[in-house]
Structures are given as C-alpha cells and as structure tokens.
N, C-alpha and C positions, 0 to 999 in steps of 0.2 A: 504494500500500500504506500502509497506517494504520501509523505506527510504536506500541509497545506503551511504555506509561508505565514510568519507572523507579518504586523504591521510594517516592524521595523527595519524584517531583513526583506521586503520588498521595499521600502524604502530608500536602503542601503545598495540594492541593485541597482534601484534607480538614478542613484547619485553614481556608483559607479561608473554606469553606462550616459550618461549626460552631464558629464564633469561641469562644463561651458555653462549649458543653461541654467542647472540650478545655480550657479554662481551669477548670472545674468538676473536669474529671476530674483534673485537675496537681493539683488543689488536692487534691483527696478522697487519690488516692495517696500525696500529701505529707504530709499528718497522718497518715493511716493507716502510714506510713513512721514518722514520729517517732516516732509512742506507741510503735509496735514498738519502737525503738531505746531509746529512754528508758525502759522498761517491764523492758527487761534489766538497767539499772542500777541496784541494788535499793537504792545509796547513798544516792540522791535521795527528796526526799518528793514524794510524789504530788500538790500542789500544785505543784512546780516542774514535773514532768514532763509536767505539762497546760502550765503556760505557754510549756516550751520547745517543745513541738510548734506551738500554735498559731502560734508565730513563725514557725517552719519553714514554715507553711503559709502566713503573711503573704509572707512572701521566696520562695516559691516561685510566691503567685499574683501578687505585680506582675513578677518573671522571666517568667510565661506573658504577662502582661498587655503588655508589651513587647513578647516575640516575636510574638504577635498583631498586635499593631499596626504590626511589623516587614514581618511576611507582606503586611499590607494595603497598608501604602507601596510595597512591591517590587515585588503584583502589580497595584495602579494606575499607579504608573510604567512597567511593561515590559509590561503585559499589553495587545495591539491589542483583544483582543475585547470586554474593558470598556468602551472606549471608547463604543461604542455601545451599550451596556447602560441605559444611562441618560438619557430624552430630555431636551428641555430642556422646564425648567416654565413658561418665560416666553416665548411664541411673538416672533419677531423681528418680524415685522411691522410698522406699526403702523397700521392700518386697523383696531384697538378701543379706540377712545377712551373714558374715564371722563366 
C-alpha cells in the first residue's frame, strides 16, 4: 500500500521542484504585505513607505533564499532517490584518451 503524503512533505516537494517561484511568490506576498501595512499609517510619507516595504521584501527574499537552499541541503543529504538522479559527466574508464 502507497502511504499518502502529509501536508508538509508535499509541500516540501513543492519547494523543491519550484525553487524560483516560491521565492518569487514570498517575495510578491511580502511587498504586497508591506504596502498594505505601511499604506495604513497615514503618519508616514509615501517615500518612506515604499522604502520600508521594499526592505520587507529584501529580508523576506534572502529568509526564502535560505530556506530554499535549506530544503536542497536536506533533501541531497537524506534523499536515496537523488542519488541516482544525476549521472556522472566524466565516464570512469579510461580507454578515451586525448
């Protein structure tokens, strides 16, 4: 019997398999988060409120950029079925001589 994926480790495929996007989409959510926020506080000038978002979104894309890179360490190190995912480019041989 195929056991069925939790939440997380379907999740975790996903980040896998679309390193980019989820980092694209963290990022898009995170501005679009700030302005929200900063857009309510009508103390600020609209020059600051752009700059504090884009931060937000700095610090939230190298937070994804980490996790990503997190995900890929974890599942190169644990993962058996990568292993052979990737041949080798340099044939062992050596009967092709230059």
């Amino acid at each position: 019997m195929a056991e069925s994926k939790t939440t997380m480790e379907s999740l975790r495929g996903w980040v896998v398999q679309n390193k980019l996007r989820a980092v694209g989409c963290l990022w898009l959510s995170g501005i679009t988060g700030s302005i929200a926020y900063n857009w309510s506080r009508p103390q600020m000038k609209t020059s600051v409120k752009l700059i504090h978002a884009r931060l937000h979104a700095q610090a939230l894309t190298l937070a994804a950029l980490v996790g990503a890179a997190s995900v890929e360490y974890f599942d190169r190190k644990y993962s058996e079925a990568k292993k052979d995912q990737y041949p080798e480019l340099v044939p062992l041989d050596s009967s092709h001589k230059n």
